[in-house]
LUMBAZA-303918 format. One record per atom (N, C-alpha, C): residue in one letter; y, z, x. Coordinates in steps of 0.05 Angstrom, whole numbers, padded with zeros to 5 digits, always signed. Atoms other than C-alpha are relative to their C-alpha. Layout:
AYZX ...
This chain:
X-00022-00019+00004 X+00118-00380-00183 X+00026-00014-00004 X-00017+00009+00006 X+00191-00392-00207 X+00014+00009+00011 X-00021+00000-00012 X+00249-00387-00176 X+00010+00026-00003 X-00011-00026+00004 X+00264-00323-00211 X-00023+00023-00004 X+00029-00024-00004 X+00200-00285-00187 X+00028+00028+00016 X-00014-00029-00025 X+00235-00213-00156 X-00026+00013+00001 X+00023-00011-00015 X+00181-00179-00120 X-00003+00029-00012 X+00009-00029+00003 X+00205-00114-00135 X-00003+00019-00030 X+00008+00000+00023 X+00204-00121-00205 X-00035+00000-00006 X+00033+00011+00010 X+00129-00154-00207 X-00014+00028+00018 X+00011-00026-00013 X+00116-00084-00157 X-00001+00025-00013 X-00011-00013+00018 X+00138-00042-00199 X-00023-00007-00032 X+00019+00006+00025 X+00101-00078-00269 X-00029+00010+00005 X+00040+00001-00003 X+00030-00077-00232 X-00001+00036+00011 X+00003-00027-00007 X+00040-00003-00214 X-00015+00011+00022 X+00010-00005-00031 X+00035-00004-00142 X+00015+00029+00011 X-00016-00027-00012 X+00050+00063-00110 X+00016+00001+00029 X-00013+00006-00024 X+00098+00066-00053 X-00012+00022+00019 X+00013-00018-00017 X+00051+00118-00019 X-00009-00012+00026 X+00014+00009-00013 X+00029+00099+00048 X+00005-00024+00012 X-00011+00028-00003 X+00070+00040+00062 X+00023+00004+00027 X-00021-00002-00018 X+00121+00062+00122 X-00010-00026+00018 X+00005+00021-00018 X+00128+00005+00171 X-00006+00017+00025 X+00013-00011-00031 X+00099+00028+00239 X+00020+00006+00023 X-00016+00002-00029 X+00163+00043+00295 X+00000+00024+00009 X-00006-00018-00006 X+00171+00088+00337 X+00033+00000+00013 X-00021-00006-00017 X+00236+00071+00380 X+00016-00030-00024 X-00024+00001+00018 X+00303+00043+00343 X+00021-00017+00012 X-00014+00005-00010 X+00345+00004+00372 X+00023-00015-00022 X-00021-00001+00017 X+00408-00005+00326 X+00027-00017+00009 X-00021+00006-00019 X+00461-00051+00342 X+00027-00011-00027 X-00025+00007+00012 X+00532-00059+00300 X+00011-00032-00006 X-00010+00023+00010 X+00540-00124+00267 X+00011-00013-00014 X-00016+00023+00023 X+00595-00152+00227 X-00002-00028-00008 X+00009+00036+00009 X+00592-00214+00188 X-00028-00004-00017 X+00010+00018+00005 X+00545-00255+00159 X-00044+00008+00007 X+00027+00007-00012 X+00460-00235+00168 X-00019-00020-00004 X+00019+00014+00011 X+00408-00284+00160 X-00020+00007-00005 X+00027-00017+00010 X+00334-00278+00145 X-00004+00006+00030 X+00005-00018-00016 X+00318-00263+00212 X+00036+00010+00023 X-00027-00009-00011 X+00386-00220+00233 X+00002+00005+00019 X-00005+00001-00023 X+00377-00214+00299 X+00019-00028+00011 X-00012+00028-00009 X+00390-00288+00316 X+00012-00018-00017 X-00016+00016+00015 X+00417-00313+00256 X+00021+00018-00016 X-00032-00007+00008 X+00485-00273+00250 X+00015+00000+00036 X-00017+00007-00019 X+00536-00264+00302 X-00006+00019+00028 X+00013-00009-00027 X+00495-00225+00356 X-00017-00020+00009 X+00016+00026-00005 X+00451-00289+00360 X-00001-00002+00019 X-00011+00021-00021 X+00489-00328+00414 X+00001+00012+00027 X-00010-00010-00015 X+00491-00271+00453 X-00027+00016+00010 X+00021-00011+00006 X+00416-00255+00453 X-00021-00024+00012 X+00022+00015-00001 X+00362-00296+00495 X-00021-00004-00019 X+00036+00004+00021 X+00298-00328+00460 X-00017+00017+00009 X+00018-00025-00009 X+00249-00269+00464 X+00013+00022-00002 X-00006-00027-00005 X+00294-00215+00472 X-00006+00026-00024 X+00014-00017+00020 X+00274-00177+00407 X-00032-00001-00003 X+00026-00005-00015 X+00203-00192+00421 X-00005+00016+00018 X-00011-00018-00024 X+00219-00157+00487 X-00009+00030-00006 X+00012-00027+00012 X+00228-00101+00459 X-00014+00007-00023 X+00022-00002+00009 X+00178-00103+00410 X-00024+00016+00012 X+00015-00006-00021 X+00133-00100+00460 X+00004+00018+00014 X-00004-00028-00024 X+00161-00035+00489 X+00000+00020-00022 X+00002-00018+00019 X+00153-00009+00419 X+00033+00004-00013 X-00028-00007+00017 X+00226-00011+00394 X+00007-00022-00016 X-00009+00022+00016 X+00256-00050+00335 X+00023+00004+00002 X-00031+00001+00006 X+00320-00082+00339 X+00002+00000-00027 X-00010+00005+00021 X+00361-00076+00271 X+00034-00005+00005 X-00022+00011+00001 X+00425-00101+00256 X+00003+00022-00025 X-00009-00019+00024 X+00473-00053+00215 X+00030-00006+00001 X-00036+00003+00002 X+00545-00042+00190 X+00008+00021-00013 X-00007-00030+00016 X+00584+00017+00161 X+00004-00015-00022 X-00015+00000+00020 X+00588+00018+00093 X+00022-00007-00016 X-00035+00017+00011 X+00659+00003+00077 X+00006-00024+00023 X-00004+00022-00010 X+00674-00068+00095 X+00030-00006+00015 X-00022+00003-00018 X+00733-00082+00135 X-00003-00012+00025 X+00009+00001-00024 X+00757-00105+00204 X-00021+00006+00019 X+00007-00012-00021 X+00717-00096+00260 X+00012+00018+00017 X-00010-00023-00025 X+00725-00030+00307 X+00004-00010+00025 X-00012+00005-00034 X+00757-00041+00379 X-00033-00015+00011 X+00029+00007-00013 X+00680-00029+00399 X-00026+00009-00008 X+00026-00001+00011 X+00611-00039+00384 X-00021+00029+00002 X+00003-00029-00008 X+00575+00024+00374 X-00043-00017-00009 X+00025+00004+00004 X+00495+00011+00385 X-00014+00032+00004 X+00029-00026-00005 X+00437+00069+00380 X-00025-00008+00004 X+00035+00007-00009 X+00372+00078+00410 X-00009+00029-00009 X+00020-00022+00008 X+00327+00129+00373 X-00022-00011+00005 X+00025-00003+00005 X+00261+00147+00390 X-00009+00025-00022 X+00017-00014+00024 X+00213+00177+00332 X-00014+00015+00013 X+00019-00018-00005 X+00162+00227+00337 X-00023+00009-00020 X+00019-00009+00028 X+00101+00258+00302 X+00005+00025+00005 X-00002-00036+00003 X+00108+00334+00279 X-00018+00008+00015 X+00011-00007-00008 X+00080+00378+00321 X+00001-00013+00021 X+00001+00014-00025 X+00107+00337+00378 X+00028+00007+00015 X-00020-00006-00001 X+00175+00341+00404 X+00023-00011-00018 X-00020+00010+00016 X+00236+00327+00365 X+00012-00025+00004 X-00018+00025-00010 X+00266+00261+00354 X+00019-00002+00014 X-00028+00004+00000 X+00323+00233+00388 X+00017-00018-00005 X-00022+00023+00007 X+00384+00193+00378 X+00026+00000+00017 X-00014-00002-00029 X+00427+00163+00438 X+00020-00028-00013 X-00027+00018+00010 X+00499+00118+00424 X+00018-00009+00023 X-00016+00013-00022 X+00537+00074+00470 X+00019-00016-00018 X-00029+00008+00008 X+00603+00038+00453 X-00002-00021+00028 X-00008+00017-00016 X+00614-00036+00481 X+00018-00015-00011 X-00022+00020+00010 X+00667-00083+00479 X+00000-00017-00019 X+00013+00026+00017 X+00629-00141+00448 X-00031+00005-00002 X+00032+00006+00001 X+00562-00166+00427 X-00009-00008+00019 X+00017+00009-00027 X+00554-00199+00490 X-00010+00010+00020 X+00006-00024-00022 X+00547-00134+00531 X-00030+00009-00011 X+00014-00019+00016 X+00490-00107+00479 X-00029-00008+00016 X+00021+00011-00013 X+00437-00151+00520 X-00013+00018+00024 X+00005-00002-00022 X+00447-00123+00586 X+00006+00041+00000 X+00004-00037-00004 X+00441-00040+00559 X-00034+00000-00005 X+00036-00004+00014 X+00359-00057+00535 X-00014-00001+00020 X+00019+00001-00021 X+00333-00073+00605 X-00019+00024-00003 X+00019-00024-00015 X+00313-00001+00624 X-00002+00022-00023 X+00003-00019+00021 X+00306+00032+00555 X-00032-00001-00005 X+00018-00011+00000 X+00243+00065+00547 X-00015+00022-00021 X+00007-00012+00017 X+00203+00106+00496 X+00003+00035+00013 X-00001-00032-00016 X+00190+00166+00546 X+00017+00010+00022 X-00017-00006-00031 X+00245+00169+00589 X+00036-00005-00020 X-00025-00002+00012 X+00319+00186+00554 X+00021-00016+00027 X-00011+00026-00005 X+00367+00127+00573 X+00028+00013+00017 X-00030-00011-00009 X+00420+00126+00620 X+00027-00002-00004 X-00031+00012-00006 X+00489+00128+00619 X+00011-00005-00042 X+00001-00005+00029 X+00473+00136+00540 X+00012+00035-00014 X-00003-00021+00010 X+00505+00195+00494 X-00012+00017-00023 X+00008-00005+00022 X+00474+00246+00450 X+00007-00012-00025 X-00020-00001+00018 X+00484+00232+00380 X-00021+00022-00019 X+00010-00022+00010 X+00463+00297+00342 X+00003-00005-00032 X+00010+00009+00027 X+00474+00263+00266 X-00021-00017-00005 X+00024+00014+00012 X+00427+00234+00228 X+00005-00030-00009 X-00009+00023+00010 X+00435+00164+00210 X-00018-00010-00021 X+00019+00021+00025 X+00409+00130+00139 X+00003-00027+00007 X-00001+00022+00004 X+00401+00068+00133 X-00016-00015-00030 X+00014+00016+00023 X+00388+00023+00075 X+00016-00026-00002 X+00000+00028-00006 X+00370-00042+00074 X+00014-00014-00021 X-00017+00022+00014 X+00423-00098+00046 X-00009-00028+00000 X+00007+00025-00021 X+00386-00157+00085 X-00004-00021-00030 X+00002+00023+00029 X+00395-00206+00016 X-00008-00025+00005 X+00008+00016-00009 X+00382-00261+00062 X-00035-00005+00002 X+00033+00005-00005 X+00310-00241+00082 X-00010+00004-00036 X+00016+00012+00013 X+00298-00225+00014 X+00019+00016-00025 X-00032-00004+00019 X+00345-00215-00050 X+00002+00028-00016 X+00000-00022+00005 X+00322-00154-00076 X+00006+00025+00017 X-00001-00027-00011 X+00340-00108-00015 X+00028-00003-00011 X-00033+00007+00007 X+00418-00146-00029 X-00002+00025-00031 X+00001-00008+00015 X+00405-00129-00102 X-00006+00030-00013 X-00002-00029+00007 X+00385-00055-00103 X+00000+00018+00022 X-00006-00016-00016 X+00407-00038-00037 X+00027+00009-00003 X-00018-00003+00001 X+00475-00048-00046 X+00008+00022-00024 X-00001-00025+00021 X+00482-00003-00105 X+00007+00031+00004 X+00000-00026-00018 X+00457+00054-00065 X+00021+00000+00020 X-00022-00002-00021 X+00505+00040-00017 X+00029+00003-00010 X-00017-00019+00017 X+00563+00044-00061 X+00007+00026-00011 X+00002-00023+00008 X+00548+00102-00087 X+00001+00026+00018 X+00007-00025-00022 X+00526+00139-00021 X+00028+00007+00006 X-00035-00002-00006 X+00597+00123+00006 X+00020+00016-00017 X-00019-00023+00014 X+00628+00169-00039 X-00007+00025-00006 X+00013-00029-00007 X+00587+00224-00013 X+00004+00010+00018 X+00001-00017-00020 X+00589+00275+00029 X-00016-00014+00029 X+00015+00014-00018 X+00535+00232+00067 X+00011-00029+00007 X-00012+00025-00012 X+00586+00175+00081 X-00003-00010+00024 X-00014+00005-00033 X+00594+00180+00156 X-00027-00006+00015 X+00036+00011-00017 X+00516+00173+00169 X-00014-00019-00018 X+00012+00018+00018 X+00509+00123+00122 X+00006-00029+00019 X-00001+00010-00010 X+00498+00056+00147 X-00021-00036-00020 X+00008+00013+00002 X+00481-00009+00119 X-00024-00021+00028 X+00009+00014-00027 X+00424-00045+00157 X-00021-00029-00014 X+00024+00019+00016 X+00373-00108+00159 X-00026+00005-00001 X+00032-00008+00016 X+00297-00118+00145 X-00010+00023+00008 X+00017-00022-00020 X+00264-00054+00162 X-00030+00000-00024 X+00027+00004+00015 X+00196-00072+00119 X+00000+00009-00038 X-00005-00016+00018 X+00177-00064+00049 X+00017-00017-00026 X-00023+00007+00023 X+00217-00111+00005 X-00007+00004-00028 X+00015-00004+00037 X+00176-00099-00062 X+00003+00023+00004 X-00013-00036-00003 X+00202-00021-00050 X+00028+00002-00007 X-00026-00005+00007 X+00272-00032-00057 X+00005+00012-00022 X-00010+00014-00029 X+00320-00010-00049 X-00009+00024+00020 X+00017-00014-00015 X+00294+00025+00015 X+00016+00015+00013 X-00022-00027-00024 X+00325+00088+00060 X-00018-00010+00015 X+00011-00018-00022 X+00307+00107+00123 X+00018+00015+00023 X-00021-00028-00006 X+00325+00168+00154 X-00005-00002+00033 X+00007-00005-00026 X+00325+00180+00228 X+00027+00017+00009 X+00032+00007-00016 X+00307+00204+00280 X-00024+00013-00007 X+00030-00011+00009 X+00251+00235+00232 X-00008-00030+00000 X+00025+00008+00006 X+00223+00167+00222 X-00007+00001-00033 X+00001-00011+00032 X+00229+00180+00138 X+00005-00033-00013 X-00009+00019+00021 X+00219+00120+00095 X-00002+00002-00029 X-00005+00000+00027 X+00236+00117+00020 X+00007-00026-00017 X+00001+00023+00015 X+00226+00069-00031 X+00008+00009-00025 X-00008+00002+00021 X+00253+00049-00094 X+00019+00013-00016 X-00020-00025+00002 X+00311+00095-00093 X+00023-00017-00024 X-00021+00001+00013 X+00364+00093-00147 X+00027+00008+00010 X-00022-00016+00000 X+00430+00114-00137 X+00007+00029+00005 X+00000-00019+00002 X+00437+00177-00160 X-00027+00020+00018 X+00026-00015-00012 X+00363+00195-00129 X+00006-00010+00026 X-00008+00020-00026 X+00388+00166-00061 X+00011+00034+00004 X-00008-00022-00009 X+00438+00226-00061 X-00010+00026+00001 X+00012-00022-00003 X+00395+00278-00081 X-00029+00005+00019 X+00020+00012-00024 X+00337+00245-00027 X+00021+00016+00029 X-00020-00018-00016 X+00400+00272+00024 X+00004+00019-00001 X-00004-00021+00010 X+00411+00324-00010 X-00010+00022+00007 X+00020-00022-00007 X+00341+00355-00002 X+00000-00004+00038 X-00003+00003-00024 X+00343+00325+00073 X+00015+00021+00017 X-00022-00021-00006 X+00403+00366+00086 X-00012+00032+00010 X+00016-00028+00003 X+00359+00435+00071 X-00024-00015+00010 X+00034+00006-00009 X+00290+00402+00107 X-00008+00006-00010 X+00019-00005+00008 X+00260+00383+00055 X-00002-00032-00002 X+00014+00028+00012 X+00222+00316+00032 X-00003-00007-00020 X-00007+00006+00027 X+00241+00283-00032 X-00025-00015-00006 X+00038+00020+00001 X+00155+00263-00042 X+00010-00017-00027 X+00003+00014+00021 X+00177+00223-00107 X+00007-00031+00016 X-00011+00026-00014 X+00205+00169-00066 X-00016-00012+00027 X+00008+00008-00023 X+00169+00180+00001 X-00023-00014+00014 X+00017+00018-00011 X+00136+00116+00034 X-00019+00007+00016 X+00027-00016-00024 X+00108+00159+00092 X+00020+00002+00028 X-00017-00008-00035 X+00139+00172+00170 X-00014-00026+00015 X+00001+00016-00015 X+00143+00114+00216 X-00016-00001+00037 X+00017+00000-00021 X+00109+00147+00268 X-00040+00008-00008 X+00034-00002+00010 X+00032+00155+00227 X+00000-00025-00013 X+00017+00024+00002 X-00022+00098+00223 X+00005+00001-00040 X-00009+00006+00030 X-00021+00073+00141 X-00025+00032-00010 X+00019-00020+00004 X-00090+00125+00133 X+00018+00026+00000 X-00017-00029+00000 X-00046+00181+00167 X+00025+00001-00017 X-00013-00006+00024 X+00006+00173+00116 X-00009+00010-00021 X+00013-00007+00026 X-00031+00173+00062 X-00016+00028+00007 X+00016-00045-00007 X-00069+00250+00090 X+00022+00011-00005 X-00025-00018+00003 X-00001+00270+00097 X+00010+00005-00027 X-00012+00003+00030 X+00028+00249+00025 X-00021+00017-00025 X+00017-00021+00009 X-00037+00289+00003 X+00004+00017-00002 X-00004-00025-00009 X-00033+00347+00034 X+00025+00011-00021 X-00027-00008+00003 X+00041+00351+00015 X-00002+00002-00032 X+00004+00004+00037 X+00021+00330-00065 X-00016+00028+00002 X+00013-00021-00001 X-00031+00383-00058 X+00010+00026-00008 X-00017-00026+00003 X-00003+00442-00045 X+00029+00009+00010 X-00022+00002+00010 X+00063+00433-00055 X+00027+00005+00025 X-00015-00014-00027 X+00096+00431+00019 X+00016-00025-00002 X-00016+00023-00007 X+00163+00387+00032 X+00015+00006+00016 X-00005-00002-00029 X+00181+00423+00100 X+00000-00029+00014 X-00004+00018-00019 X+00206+00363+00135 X-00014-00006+00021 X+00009-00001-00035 X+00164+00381+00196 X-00022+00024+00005 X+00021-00009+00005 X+00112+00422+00153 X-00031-00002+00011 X+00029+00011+00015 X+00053+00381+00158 X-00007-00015+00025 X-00005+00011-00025 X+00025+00359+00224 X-00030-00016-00004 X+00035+00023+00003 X-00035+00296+00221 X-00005+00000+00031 X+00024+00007-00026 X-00084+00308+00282 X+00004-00029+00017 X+00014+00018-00011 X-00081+00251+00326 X-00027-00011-00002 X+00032+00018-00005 X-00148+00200+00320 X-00002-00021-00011 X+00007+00029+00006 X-00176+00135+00307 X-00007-00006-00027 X+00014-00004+00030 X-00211+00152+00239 X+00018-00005-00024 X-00002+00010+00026 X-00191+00115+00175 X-00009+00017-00026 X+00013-00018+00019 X-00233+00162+00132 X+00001+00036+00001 X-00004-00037-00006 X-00224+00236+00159 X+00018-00001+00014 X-00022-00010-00010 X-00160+00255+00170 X+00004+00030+00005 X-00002-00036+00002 X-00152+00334+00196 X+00037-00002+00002 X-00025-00007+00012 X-00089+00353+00172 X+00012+00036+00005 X-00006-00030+00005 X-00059+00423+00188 X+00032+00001-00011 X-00020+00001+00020 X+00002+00449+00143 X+00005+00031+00013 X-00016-00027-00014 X+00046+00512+00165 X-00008+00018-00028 X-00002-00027+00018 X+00022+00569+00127 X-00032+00002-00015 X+00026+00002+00011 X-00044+00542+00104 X-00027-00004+00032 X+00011+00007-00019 X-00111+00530+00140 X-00004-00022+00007 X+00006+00030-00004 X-00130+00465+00168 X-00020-00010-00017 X+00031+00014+00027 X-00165+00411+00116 X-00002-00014+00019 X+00001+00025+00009 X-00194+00342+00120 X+00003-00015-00017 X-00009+00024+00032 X-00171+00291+00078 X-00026-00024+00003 X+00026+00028-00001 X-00232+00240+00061 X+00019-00019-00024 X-00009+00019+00010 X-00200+00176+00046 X-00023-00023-00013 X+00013+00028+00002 X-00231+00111+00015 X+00028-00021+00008 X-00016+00021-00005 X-00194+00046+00042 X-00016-00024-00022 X+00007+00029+00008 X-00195-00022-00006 X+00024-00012+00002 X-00010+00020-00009 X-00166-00080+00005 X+00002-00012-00025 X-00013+00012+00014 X-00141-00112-00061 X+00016-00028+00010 X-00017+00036+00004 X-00119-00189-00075 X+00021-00004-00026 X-00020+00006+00023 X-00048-00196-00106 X+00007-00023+00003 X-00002+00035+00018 X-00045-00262-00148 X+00029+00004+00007 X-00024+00009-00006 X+00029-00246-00133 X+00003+00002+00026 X-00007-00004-00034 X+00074-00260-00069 X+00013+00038-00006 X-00012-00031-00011 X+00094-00189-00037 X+00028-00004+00005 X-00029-00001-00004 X+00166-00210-00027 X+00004-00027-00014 X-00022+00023+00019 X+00216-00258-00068 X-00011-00034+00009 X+00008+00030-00011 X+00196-00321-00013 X-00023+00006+00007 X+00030+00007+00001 X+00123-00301-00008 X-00015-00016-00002 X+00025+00019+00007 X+00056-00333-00012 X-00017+00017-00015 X+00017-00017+00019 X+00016-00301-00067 X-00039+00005+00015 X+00031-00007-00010 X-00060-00282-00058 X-00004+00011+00022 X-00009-00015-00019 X-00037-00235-00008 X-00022+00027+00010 X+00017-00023-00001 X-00087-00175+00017 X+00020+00019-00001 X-00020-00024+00002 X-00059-00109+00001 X-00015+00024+00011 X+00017-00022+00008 X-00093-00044+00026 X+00014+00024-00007 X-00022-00018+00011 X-00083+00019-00009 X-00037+00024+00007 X+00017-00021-00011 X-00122+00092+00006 X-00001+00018-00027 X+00009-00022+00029 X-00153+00136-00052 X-00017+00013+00012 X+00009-00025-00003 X-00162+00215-00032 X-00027+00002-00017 X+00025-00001+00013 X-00234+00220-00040 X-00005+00035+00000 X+00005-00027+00012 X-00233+00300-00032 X+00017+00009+00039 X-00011-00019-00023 X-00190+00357+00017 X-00015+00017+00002 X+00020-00025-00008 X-00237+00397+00050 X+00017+00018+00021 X-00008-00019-00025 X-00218+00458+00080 X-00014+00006+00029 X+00027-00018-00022 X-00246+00483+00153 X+00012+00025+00009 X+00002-00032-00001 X-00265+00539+00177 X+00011-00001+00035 X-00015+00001-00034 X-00238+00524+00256 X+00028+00003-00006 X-00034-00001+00007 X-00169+00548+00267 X+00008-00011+00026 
């Protein structure tokens, strides 16, 4: 490969579908970073120094991803650091949340993650009842989110959706750019333009789901995406919080119930495909890919 491979170009040529591709999180941890990100932005911008070895592993392991973000319009830094902790959810569960603290510095941001938790709302933390976007800029990890994230971000900023807009780093996906994600639904979107960025908010606004764009929800396995993005193609549901995937282990039968209809199954096939190209800009080519093809929606007869 040459130097001027872009990923999300060669993703795009081979006519890969962004169905079914959400990265896996459930809990959010968001922390305000001016300056400078690297490829991995936790420890290589200016929260680094201020961040033991492990500590984003850490929480990994409790199920939350740190991300590094920044508002939109570039300028000074604010007095004080404003970090969020969202947890996600699956429909038909309880509603996401989203919790905001304000610290002096980066060096305080360490010692709020001890006792944060997936099932247990954080202390000494404040509602935050907006929605926050995010889309990825991270040009460092890989040049195409820089290259058609930023765009979207220009553009958003002179929207109505300014104030929950938020530049952030990797959140998965770089052959998708450039990428949203919405929270605290948990909503990822790929390959967004500009103009389709705002009308992706747009429909958000009124709960609905802009399916031309949508990767899948961050709280369903890659299978349960792909039932859901069925269903929803199917018969024509983009209720935000329509479409509820069964809990289970099963790869191939997904039960699916949808508000207004009866409960199906979705019968999937899983293959595993070998792309001769890399999946991102600094990739290694001959990469496994899997992707899910709706083998048939059966309805049942159990309600």
């Amino acid at each position: 490969m040459t130097d001027r491979f872009v990923c999300s170009d060669a993703s795009e040529a081979r006519g890969e579908a962004v169905t079914a591709t959400a990265s896996q999180v459930r809990g959010w941890l968001l922390v305000e970073v001016h300056g400078a990100w690297g490829t991995d932005a936790i420890h290589d911008s200016p929260l680094g120094p201020h961040v033991p070895d492990g500590w984003a592993a850490g929480l990994k392991r409790r199920g939350i991803r740190p991300i590094c973000i920044r508002p939109p319009h570039r300028g000074p830094s604010a007095a004080a650091i404003r970090v969020f902790f969202v947890v996600t959810t699956r429909p038909g569960t309880r509603t996401g949340r989203a919790w905001v603290r304000a610290v002096p510095t980066l060096a305080a941001v360490r010692y709020l993650t001890d006792d944060l938790r997936l099932d247990a709302e954080p202390a000494g933390w404040t509602a935050h009842d907006e929605r926050l976007v995010l889309v990825c800029t991270n040009g460092k990890h890989d040049q195409c989110c820089a290259n058609r994230g930023r765009p979207v971000i220009r553009h958003l900023r002179e929207t109505p959706w300014a104030e929950q807009l938020w530049e952030c780093s990797h959140i998965g996906g770089d052959r998708f750019a450039a990428n949203i994600v919405v929270l605290p639904d948990g909503l990822y979107y790929g390959r967004m333009e500009p103009t389709d960025a705002e009308r992706l908010l747009d429909a958000h606004a009124v709960g609905e789901i802009a399916l031309p764009w949508y990767r899948g929800r961050s709280t369903l396995r890659f299978a349960e995406q792909a039932a859901e993005h069925a269903v929803r193609e199917r018969y024509g549901i983009v209720g935000v919080d329509d479409v509820v995937v069964v809990p289970g282990e099963g790869h191939s039968r997904i039960r699916v119930e949808a508000r207004g209809l009866p409960p199906v199954e979705v019968h999937l096939r899983r293959t595993v495909a070998l792309s001769a190209e890399p999946l991102t800009c600094h990739g290694s080519p001959q990469q496994q890919v899997p992707t899910y093809t709706v083998a048939d929606i059966v309805e049942l007869t159990d309600r």
